[in-house]
N, C-alpha and C positions, 0 to 999 in steps of 0.2 A: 744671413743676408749676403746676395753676391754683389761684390764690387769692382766696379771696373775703373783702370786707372792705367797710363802711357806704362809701358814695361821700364824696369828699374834697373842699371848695372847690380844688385843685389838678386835678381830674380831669374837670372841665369843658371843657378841649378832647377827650378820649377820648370823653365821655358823649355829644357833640352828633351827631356822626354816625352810632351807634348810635340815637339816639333820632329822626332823622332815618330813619332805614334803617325801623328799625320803622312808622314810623306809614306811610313810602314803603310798603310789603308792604302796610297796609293801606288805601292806595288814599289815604291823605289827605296833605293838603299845607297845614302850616301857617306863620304868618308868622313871624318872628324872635320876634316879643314874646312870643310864645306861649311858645318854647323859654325865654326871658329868668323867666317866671312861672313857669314849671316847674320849673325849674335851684332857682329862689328857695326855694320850696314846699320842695322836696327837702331844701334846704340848713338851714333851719328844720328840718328831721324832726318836727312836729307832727302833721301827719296823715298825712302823705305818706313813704314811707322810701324811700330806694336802694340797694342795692346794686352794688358792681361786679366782675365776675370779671376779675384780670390774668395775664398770662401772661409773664413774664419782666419784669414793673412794666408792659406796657402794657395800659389798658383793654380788655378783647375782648369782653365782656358785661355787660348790666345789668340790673336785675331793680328795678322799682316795686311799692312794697305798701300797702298801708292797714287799718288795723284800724276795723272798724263792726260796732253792735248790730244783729239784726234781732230777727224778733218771737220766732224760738223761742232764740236764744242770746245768751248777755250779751256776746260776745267771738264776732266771725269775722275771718276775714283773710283780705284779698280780693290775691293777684296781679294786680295791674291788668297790667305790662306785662314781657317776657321777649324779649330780645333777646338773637345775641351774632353777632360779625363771622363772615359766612360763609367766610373765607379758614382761618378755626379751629375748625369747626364737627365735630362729631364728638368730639371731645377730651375731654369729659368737664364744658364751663363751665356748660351750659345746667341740667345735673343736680344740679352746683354749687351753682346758683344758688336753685334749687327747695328743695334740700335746709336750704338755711342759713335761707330764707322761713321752715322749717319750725321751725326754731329760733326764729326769733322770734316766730314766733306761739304756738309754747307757750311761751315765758319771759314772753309778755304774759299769759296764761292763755286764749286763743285755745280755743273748742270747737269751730271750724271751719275748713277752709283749703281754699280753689276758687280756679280761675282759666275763663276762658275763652279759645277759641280759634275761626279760622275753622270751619268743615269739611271745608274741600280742604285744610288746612294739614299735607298726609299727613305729611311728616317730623317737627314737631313733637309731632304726635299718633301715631306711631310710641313717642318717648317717653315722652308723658304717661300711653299704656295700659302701659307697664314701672311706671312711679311713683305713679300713684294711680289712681282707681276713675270710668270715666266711666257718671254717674249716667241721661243720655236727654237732658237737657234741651235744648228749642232757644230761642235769644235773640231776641226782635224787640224794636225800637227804634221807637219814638211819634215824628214829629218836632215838637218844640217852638218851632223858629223859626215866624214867622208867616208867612203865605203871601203 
């Protein structure tokens, strides 16, 4: 049975190659410090929250969240990130993980809750139109480093 539960300073070996794995899918490749400031973040739970799905005690997925104003709601909650080990996929972690998001975004008093995803990300987006309601939108990203 999968369980989900706040991520643990103990569960930082499980987290890293899932979070590894994910940002690999999306094409980026970052340095140690990166993971080292993330893990932090997380562990703080200030802005930043984790969850992890286990399966038999081991880490198999994890789920980043954040709560932020925008102009029309005082409370959204944004899924930043949704991973879970491909070898356990199918099982039931990833829905898990969505599900519990959803708990906390109404215990915070949350009037919104999105995530995004690639657009060829068919399998995940196989699940996300079961779970929630995809509105049209498409993402583009400004680059900010200097040239």
């Amino acid at each position: 049975m999968i369980e989900i539960s706040p991520l643990r300073p103990d569960d930082r070996a499980g987290w890293r190659p899932l979070a590894v794995g994910y940002n690999t899918f999306y094409e980026r490749i970052y340095p140690d410090a990166t993971y080292d400031t993330a893990w932090r973040r997380l562990m703080e739970g200030r802005e930043l929250h984790g969850l992890a799905a286990r399966l038999d005690g081991r880490v198999i997925g994890l789920a980043h969240y954040l709560f932020h104003p925008s102009v029309w709601y005082d409370h959204t909650c944004y899924l930043a990130d949704l991973f879970v080990d491909e070898t356990v996929r199918g099982q039931g972690a990833a829905r898990a993980l969505i599900v519990a998001v959803a708990a906390a975004a109404r215990a915070h008093g949350a009037e919104r809750y999105y995530w995004q995803t690639r657009q060829d990300n068919a399998r995940a987006r196989a699940l996300y139109d079961k779970v929630a309601k995809h509105v049209g939108f498409i993402r583009y990203d400004y680059p900010l480093a200097s040239a």
